[in-house]
Each structure stands twice: as C-alpha cells, then as structure tokens.
LUMVO-68152 format. One line per field, with one value per residue: x, z, y of N, C-alpha, C in turn; residue in one letter. Coordinates in steps of 0.001 Angstrom, whole numbers. Example, Ala and Ser with C-alpha at 12.3 -4.5 7.8 and 13.67 -1.06 7.14 Angstrom:
nxx	13190 | 12850
nzz	7800 | 7080
nyy	-5690 | -2250
caxx	12300 | 13670
cazz	7800 | 7140
cayy	-4500 | -1060
cxx	13200 | 12900
czz	7800 | 7870
cyy	-3300 | 30
aa	A | S
This chain:
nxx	10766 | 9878 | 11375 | 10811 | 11977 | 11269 | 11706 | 12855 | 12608 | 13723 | 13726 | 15650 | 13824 | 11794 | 9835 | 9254 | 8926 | 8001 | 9380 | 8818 | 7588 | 6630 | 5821 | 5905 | 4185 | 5044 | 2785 | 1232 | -1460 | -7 | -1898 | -601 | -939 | -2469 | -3040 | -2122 | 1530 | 1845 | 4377 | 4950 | 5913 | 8688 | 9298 | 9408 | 11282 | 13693 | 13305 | 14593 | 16715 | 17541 | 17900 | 19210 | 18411 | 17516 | 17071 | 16613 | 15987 | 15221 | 14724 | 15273 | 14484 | 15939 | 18792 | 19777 | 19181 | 21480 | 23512 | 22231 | 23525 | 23055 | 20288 | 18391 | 16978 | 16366 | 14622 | 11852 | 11071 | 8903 | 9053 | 9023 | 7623 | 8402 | 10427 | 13074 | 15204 | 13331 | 14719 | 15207 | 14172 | 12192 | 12824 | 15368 | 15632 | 15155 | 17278 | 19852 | 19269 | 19466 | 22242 | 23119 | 22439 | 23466 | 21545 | 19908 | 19210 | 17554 | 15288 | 13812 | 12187 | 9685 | 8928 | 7896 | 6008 | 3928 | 3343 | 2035 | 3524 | 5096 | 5159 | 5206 | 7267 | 7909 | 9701 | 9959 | 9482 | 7074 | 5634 | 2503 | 1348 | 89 | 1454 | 3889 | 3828 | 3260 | 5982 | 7520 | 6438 | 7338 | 9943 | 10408 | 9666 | 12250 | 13958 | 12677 | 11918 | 11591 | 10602 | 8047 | 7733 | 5337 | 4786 | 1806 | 1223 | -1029 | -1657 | -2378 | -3654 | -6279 | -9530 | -9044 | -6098 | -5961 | -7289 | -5945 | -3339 | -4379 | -5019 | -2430 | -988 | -2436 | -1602 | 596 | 1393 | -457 | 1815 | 3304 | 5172 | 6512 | 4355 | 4417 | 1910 | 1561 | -1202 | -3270 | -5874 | -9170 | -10681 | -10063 | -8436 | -9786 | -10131 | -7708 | -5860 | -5081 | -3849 | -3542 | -1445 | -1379 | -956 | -246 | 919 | 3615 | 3093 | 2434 | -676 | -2074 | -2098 | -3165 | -5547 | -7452 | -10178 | -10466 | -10084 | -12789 | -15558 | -18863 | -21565 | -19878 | -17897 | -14467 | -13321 | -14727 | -14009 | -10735 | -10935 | -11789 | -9946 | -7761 | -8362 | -7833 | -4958 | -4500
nzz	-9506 | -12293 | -14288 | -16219 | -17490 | -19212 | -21710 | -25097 | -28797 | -31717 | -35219 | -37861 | -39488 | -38142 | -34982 | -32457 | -30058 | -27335 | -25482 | -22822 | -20159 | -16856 | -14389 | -13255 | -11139 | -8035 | -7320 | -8571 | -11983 | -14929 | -17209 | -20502 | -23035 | -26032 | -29806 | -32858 | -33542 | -31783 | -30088 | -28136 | -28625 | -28904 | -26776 | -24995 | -26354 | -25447 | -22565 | -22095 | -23467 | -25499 | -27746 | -28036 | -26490 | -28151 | -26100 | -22393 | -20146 | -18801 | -16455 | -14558 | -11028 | -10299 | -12528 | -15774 | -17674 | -19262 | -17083 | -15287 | -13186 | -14077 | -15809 | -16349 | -13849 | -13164 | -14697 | -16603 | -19855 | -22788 | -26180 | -28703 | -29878 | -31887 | -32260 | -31593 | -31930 | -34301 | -34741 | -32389 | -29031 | -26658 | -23886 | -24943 | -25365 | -23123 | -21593 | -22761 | -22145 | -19298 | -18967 | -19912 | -17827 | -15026 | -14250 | -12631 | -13863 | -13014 | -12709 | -15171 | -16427 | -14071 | -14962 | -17606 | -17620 | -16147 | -18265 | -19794 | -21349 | -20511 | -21561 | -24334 | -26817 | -29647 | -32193 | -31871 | -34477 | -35407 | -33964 | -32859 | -33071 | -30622 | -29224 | -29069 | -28174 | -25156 | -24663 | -24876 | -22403 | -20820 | -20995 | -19843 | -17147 | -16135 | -14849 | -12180 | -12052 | -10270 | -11942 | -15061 | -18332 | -20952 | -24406 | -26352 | -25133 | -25756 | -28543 | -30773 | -29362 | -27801 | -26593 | -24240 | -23139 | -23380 | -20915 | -19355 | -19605 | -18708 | -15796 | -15279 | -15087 | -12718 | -11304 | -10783 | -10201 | -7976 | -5874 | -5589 | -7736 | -10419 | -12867 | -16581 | -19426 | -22821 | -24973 | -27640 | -27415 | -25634 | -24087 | -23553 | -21470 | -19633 | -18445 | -17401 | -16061 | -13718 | -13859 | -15941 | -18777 | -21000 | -24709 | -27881 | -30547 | -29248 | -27276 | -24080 | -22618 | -20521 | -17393 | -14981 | -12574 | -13703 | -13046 | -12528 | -15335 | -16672 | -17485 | -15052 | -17152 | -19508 | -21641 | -21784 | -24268 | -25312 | -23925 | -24414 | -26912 | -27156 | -25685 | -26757 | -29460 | -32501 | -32825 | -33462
nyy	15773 | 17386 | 20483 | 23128 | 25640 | 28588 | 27366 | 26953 | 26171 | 26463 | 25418 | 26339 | 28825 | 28265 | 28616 | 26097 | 24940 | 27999 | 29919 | 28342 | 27186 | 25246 | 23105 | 19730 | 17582 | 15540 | 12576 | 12894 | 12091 | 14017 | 15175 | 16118 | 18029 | 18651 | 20237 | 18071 | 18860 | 20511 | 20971 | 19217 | 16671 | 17417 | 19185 | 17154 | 15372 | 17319 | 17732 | 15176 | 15312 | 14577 | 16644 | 19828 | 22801 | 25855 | 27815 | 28504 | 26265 | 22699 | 19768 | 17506 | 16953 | 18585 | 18642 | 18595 | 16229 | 14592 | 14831 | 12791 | 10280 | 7043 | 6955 | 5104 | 4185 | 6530 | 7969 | 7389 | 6640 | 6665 | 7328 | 6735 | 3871 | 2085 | 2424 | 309 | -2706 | -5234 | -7465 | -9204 | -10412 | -9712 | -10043 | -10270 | -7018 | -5970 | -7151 | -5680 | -3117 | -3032 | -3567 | -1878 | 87 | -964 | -2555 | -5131 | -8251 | -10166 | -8100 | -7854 | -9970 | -9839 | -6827 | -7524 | -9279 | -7839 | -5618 | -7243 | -9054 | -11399 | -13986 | -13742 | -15250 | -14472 | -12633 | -9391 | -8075 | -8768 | -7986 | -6176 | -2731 | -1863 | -4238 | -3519 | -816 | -1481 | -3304 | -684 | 128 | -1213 | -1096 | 1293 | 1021 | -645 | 233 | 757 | 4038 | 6335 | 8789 | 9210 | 9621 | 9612 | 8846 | 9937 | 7078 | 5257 | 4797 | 2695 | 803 | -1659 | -1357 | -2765 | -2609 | 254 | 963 | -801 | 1069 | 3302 | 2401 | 1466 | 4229 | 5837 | 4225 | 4691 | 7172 | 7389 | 6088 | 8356 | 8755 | 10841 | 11750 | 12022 | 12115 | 12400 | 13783 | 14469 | 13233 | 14227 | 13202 | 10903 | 12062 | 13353 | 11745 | 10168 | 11904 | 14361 | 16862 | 19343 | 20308 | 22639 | 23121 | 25575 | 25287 | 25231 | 27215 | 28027 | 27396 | 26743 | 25975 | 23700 | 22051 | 19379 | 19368 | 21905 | 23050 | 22481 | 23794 | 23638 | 21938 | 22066 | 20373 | 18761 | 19204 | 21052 | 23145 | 23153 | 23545 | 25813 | 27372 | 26906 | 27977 | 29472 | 28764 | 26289
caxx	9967 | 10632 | 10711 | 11210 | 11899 | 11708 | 11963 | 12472 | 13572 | 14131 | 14135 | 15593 | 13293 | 10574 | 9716 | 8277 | 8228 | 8234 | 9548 | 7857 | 7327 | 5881 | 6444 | 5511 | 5092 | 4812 | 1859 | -406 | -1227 | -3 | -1618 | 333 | -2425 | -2318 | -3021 | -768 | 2288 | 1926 | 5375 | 4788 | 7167 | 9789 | 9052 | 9531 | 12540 | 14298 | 13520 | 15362 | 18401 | 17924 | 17915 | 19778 | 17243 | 17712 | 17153 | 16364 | 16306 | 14528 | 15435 | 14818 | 15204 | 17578 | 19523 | 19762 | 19298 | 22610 | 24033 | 21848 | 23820 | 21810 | 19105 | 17255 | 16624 | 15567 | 13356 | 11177 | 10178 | 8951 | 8330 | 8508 | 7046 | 8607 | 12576 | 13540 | 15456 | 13060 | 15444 | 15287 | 13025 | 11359 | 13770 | 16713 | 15571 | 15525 | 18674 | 20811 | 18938 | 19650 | 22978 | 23801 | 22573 | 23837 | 20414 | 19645 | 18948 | 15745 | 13795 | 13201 | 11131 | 8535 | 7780 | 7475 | 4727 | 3537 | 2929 | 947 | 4384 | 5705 | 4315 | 5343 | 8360 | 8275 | 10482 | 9531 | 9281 | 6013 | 4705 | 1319 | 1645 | -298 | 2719 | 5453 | 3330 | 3684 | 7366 | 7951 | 6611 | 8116 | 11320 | 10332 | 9760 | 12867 | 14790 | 11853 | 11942 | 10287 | 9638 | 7938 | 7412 | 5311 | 4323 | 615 | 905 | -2445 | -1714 | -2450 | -4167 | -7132 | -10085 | -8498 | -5064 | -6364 | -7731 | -4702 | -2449 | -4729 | -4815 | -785 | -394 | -2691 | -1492 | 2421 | 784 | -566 | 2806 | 4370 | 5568 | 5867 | 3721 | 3857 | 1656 | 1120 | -2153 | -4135 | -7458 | -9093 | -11710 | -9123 | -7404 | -9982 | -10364 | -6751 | -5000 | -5062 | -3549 | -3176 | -1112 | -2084 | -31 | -681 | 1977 | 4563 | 2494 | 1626 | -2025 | -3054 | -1386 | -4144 | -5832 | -8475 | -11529 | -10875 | -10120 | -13686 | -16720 | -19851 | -22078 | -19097 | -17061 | -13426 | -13427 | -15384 | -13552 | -9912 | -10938 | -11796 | -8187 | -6302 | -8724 | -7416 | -4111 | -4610
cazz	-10191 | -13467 | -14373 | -17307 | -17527 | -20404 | -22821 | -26389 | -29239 | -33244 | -35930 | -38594 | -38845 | -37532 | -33184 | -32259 | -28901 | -27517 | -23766 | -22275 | -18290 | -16399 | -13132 | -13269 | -9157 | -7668 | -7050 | -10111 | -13138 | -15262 | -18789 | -21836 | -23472 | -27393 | -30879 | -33142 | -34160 | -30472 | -29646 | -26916 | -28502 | -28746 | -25368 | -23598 | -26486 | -24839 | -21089 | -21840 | -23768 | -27021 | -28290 | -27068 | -26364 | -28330 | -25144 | -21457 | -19516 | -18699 | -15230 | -13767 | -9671 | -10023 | -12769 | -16695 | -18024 | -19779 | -15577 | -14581 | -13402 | -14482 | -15895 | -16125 | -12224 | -12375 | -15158 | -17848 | -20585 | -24084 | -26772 | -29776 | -29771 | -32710 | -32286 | -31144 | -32877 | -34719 | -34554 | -30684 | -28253 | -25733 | -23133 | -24761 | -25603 | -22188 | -21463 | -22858 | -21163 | -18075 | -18739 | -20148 | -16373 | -14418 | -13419 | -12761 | -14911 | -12437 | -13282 | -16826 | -16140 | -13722 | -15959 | -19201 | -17110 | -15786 | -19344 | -20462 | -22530 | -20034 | -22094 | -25567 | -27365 | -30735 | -32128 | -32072 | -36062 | -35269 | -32870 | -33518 | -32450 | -28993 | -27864 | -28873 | -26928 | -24084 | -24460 | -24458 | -21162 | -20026 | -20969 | -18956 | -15726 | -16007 | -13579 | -11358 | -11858 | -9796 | -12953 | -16008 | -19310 | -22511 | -25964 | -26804 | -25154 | -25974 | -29637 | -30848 | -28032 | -27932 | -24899 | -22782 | -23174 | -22762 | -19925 | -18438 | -18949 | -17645 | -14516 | -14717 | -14898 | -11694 | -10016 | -10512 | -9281 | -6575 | -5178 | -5526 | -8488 | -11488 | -14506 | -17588 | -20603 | -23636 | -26000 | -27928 | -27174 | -24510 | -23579 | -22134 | -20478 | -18944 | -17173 | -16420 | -15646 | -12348 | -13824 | -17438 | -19405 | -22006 | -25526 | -28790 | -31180 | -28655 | -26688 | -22760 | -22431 | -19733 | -15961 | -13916 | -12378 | -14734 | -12513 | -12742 | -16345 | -17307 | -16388 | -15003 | -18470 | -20732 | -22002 | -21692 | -25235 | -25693 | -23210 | -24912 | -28516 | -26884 | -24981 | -28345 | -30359 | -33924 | -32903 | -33500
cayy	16785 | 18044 | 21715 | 23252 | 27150 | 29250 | 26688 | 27286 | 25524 | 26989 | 24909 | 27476 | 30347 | 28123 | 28165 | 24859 | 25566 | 29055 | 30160 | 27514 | 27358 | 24442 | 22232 | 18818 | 17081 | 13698 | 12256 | 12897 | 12084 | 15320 | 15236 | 17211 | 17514 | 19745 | 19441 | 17628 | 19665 | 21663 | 20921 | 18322 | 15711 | 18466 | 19343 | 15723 | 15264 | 18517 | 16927 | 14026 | 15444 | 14480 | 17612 | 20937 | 24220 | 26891 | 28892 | 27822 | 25123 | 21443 | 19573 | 16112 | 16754 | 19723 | 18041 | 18172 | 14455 | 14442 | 15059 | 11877 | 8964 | 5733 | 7859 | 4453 | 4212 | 8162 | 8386 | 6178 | 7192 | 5929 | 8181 | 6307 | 2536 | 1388 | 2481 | -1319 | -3809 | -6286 | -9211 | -9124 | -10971 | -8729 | -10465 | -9537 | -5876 | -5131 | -7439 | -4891 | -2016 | -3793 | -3816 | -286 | 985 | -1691 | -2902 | -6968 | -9043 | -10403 | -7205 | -8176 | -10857 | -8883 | -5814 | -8073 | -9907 | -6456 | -4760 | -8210 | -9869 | -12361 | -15324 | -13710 | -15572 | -13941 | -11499 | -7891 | -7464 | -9041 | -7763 | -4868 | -1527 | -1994 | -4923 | -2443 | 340 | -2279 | -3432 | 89 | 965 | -1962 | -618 | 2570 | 610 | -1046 | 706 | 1224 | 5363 | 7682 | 9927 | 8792 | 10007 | 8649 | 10192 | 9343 | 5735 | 4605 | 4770 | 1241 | -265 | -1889 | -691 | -3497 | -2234 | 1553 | 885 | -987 | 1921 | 4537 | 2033 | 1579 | 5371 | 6089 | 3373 | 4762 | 8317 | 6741 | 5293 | 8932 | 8987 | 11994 | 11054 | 13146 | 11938 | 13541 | 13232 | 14907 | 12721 | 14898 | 12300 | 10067 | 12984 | 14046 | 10052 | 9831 | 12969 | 14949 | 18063 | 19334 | 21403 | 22744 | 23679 | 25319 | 26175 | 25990 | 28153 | 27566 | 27770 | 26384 | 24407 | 23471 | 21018 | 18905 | 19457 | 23386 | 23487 | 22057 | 24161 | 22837 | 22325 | 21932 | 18924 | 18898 | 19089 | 21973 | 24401 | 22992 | 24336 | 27536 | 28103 | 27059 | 28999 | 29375 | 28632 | 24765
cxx	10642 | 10196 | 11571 | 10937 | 12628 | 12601 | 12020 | 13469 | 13147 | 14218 | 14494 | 14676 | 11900 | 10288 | 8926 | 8064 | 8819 | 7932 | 8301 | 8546 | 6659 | 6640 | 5922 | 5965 | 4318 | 3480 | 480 | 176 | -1113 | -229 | -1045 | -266 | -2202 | -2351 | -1779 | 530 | 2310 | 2814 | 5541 | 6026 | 8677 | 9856 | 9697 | 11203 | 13895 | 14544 | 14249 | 16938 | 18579 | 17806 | 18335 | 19053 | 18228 | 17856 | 16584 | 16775 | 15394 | 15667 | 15042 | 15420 | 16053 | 18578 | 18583 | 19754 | 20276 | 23547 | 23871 | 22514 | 22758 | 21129 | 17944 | 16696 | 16013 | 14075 | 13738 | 10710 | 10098 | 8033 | 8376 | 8699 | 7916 | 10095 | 12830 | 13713 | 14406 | 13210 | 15416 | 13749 | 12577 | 12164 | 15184 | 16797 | 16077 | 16796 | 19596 | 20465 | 19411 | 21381 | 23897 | 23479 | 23180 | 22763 | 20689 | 18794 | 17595 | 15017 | 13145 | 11852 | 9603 | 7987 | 7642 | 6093 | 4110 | 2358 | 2365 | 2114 | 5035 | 5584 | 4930 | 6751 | 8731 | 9256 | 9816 | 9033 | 7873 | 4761 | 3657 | 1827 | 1767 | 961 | 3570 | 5235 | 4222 | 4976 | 8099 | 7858 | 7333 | 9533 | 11547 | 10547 | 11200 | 13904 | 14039 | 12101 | 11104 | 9951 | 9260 | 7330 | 7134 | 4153 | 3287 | 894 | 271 | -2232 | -1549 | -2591 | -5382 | -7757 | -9500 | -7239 | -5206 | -6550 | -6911 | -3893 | -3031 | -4703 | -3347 | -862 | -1023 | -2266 | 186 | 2041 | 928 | 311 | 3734 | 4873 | 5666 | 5674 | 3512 | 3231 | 712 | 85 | -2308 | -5411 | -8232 | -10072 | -10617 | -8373 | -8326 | -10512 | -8895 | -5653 | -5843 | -4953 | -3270 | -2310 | -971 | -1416 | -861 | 427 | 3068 | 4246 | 2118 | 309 | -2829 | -2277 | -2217 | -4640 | -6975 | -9657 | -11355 | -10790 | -11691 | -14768 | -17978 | -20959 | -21507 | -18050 | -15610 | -12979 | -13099 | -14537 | -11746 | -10583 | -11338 | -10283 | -7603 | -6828 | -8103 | -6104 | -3730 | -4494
czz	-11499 | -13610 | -15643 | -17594 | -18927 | -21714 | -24193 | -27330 | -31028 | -34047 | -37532 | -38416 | -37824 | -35487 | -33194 | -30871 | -28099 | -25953 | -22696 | -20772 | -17579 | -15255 | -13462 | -11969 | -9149 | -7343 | -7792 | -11587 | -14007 | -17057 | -19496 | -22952 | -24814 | -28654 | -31665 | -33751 | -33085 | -30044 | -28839 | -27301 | -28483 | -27796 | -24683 | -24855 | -25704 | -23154 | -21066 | -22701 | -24949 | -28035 | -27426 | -27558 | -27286 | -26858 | -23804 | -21185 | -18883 | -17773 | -14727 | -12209 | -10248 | -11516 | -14627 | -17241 | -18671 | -18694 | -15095 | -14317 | -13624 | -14432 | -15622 | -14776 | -12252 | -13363 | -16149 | -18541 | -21978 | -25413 | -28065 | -29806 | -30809 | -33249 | -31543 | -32575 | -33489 | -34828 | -33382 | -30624 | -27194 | -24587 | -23383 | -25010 | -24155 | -21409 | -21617 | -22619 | -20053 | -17914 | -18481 | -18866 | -15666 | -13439 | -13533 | -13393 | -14459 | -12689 | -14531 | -16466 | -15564 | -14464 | -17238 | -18530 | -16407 | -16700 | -20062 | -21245 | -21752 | -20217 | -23666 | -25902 | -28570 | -31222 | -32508 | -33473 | -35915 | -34544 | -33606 | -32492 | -30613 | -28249 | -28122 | -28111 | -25306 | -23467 | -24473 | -22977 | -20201 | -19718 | -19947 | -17649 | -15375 | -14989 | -11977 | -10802 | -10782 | -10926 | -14303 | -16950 | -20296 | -23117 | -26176 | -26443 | -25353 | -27155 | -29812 | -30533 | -28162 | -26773 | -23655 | -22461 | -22783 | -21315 | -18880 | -18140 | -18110 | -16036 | -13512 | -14155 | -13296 | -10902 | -9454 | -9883 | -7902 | -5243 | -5519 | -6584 | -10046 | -12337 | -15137 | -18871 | -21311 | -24225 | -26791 | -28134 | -25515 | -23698 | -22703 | -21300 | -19189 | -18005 | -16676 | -15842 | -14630 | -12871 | -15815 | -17525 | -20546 | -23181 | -26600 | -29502 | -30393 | -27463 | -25170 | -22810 | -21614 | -18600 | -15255 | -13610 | -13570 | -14151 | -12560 | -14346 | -17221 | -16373 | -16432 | -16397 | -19406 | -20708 | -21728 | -22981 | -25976 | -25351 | -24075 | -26122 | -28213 | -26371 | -25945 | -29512 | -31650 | -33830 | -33464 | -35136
cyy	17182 | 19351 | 22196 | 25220 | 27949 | 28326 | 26993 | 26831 | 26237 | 25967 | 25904 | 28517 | 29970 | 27307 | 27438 | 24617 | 27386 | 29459 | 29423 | 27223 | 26652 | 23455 | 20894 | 17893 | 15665 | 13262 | 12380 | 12651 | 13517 | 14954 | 16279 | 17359 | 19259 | 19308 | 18741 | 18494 | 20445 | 21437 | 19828 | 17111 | 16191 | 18455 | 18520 | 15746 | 16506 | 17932 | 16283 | 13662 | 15150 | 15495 | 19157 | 22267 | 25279 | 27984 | 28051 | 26609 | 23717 | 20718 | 18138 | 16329 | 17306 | 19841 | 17813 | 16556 | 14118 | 13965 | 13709 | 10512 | 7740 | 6017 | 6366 | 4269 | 5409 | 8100 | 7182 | 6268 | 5885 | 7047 | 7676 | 4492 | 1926 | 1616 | 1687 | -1625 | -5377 | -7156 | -9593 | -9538 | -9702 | -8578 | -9515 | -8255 | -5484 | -5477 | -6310 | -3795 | -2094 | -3228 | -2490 | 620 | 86 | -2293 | -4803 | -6978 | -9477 | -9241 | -7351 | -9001 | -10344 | -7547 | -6411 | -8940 | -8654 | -6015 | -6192 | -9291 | -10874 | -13890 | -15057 | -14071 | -15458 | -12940 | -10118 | -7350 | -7587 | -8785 | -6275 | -3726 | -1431 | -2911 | -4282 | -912 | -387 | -2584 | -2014 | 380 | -176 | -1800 | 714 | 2406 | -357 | -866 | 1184 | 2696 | 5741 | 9119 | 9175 | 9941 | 9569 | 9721 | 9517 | 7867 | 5138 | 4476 | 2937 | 362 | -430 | -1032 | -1280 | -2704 | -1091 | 1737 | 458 | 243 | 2892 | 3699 | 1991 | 3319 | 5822 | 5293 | 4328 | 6475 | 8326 | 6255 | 6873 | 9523 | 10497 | 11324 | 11990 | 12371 | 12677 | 12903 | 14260 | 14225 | 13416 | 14059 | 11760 | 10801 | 13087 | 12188 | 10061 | 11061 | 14132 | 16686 | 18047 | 20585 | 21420 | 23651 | 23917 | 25903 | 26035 | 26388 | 27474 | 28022 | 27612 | 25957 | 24582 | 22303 | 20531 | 19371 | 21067 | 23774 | 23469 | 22771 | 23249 | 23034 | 21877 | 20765 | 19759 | 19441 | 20392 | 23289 | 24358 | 23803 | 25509 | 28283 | 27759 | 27832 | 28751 | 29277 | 27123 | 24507
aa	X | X | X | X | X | X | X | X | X | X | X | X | X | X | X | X | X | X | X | X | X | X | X | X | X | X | X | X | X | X | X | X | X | X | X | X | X | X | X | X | X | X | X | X | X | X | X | X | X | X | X | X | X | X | X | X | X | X | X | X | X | X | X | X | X | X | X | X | X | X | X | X | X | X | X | X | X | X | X | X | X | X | X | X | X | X | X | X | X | X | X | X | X | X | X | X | X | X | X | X | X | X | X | X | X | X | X | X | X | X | X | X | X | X | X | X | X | X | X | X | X | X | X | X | X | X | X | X | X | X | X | X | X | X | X | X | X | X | X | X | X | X | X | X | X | X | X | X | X | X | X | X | X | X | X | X | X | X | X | X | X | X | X | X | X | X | X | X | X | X | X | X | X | X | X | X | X | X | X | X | X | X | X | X | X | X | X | X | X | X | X | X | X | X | X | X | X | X | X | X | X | X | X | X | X | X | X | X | X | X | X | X | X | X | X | X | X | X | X | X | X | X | X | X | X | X | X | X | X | X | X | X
C-alpha cells in the first residue's frame, strides 16, 4: 500500500503540493487523475524519493523508498518515457537494471515480449514515443513489483497500445497488485480506474471510488470541472 500523509512540498514561495492525504490499496486500479500543473508528478516524484517533502510524509508498505531494499522487486514505476540512454538496445537497458537490483538476467526477455518489444533490435534513439512508453513499463515490471506507478502512460500510444495498457493495468489489479496512474484525460479514467483521486493545485479534492464520483446523467468530465472549479 502506499500512503502518503500530509504531504507538502515548496518550491520557493511557490506550494505545488499542499498537505496532501491519501491511501492507495491492492487490488484496484487507483486513477490520479488532475489538471496539468496539479502536482501529481510532484506527488509520485516525492513517493519514490526523488525529491525530499518540504513537510510530511510518503510510504511504500510502512517504508520510505530511500529504506527499500531492491526497490525494483517492491515497486515499478515510470514517470518519464524518454530518460533512457539512446545508444542502448532495449535488452541492454534493462540488463543493467537487472543488475543494479540483483535480479536475473531471464526476466528481460519476458517483459520485453510482454510490453510488445521482444522482436525490436534497434537502438532506443529511434524508437517513437509509444515504444519508449512501452520499454518503460517494461522497465517497471522488471522486478515483478507488487506496487506500480506511471505518469500519463498512454502519452504516445496509438488506440491499440491504449488499450493494451488499460488491459495491462487491470490485469496487474486483478492479481493484487497497487496501481497508481496519473492523467489528466478523464475519458480513459473513467474506463480504467476503480478509484480516483482527485487534485487541483496541490489540493486533495476528491478519494473515491469512480462509480460514486460520477452522477447518474453526468459525464465524468462534467462532474470533474465542477470539483476543481476555478482552481484548474
């Protein structure tokens, strides 16, 4: 589980997120769902240690992610697609992932045929957004986590590709797992996420399930631009 209490982070005079409070549990998809600039990549960067809170605290199972031995086995994240080395094969990207936890070398192979790349022998410079979406989450499943985390993954995917991850992400639900992904497209939220929470500014606005946030009548859409109101 991840939990994250009284979060808050300063960048000089300006709060980008602001005492933020949220659980995130096994077995659903949990969208993170806010406009752009709502903190959310702050947020997941703070979860995973790359950045130290102004105030509060962010937890993986009990446990700061700095604490985590071989975070790759605990958690998986991918929050930016296009921080890989370009001279690198896909293979050896996650080769030296592999290595820096002390995972085998046979898992490479199965999540690069997983995420669609177990056929691709180019080098990464080349690759389009959507296969470095891909070789990211491949890098995520690399340790076969039980928590995952990804920043707008859909960005640069075709409908096929869309459609895969929303199937990956329920499937890794399905088997247990915590799933946090962030958007701001509320259409696809409201197809693959179980539970939302909901940011503006920083701001908590919302933790609930998807089927209670949307009333009968109204789009997902519709009721979102009413709970962020002019904060957006």
């Amino acid at each position: 589980m991840i939990e994250v209490s009284g979060l808050t982070q300063r960048f000089g005079r300006e709060v980008v997120v602001h005492d933020l409070s949220f659980e995130v549990r096994p077995g659903r998809v949990t969208g993170f769902l806010g406009p752009n600039g709502a903190g959310k990549t702050t947020t997941m960067r703070l979860i995973l240690g790359l950045e130290r809170p102004t105030a509060g605290r962010a937890t993986v199972d009990g446990l700061p992610y700095h604490e985590i031995d071989r975070p790759l086995t605990r958690v998986g994240a991918l929050l930016d697609a296009t921080a890989v080395h370009g001279g690198r094969r896909a293979d050896q990207h996650l080769r030296w992932l592999a290595a820096s936890n002390g995972l085998p070398y046979d898992r490479i192979a199965p999540v690069l045929r997983q995420v669609g790349l177990g056929d691709v022998r180019k080098r990464i410079r080349a690759y389009s957004l959507g296969m470095k979406q891909r070789l990211g989450m491949a890098a995520a499943l690399l340790g076969d986590p039980p928590v995952l985390l990804f920043d707008e993954p859909i960005n640069g995917l075709d409908p096929e590709g869309v459609r895969w991850t929303r199937d990956l992400l329920k499937s890794m639900a399905a088997d247990g797992r915590t799933v946090l992904i962030s958007s701001h497209l509320m259409s696809e939220m409201a197809i693959t996420a179980d539970h939302l929470i909901v940011i503006a500014r920083g701001r908590l606005m919302a933790d609930v399930p998807t089927a209670e946030f949307v009333r009968p009548g109204a789009s997902l859409e519709d009721v979102y631009l009413e709970v962020v109101g002019g904060m957006s």
